[in-house]
N, C-alpha and C positions, 0 to 999 in steps of 0.2 A: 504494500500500500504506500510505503514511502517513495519508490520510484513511481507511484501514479501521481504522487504530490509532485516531485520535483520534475515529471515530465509537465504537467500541469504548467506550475510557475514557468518553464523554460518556454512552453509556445505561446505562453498568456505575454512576457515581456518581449518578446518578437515585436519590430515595427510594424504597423498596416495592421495587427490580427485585433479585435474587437473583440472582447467580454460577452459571451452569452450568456443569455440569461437566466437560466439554470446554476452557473455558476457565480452570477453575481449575486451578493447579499446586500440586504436592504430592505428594500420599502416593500408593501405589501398593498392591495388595490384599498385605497385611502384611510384614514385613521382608523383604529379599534376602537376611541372614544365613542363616537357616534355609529357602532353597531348595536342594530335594533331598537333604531330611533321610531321607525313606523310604526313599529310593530307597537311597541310601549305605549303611543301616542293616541292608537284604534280605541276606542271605547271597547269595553267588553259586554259582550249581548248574549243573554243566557240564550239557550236553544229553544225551540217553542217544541212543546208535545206534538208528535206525530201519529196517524195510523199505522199499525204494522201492514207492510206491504203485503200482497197477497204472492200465495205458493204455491208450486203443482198444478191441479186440475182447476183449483176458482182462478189463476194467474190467465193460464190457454185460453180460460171464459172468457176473461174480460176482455185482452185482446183479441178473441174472435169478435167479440162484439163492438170494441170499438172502430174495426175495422173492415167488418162486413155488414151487422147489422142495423148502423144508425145510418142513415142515408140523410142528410142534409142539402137542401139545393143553395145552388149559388156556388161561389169557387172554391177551390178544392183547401182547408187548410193541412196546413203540415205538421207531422207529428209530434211537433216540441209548444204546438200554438196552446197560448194555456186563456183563447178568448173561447167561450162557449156556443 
């Protein structure tokens, strides 16, 4: 390991050769002070009660019927539309 150091130093002080940055020490992507300012800063908002979603055989149902049996006229909406 000590010949990986001193090969190291010997191509690093070569004229023309640049510091990668791997090897260079230092800075890191901007202060540590200010990690998880956003985060800290979010209100915190308790979760609201949910229905448990449905499983198996009433799950198939429902999707068959939201998908085949309600027929609504007018244009088509798409599966994520939460308008009635």
């Amino acid at each position: 390991q000590e010949e990986d150091g001193q090969w190291l130093k010997c191509w690093l002080s070569r004229p023309g050769v640049r510091r990668p940055p791997s090897v260079a020490m230092g800075k890191v992507h901007g202060s540590l002070a200010r990690a998880g300012k956003v985060k800290n800063q979010t209100p915190k908002v308790a979760k609201a009660e949910k229905k448990k979603p449905l499983t198996g055989r009433a799950r198939k149902r429902m999707v068959f019927n939201r998908r085949f049996q309600t027929t609504v006229k007018g244009p088509k909406k798409g599966p994520n539309s939460n308008s009635k």
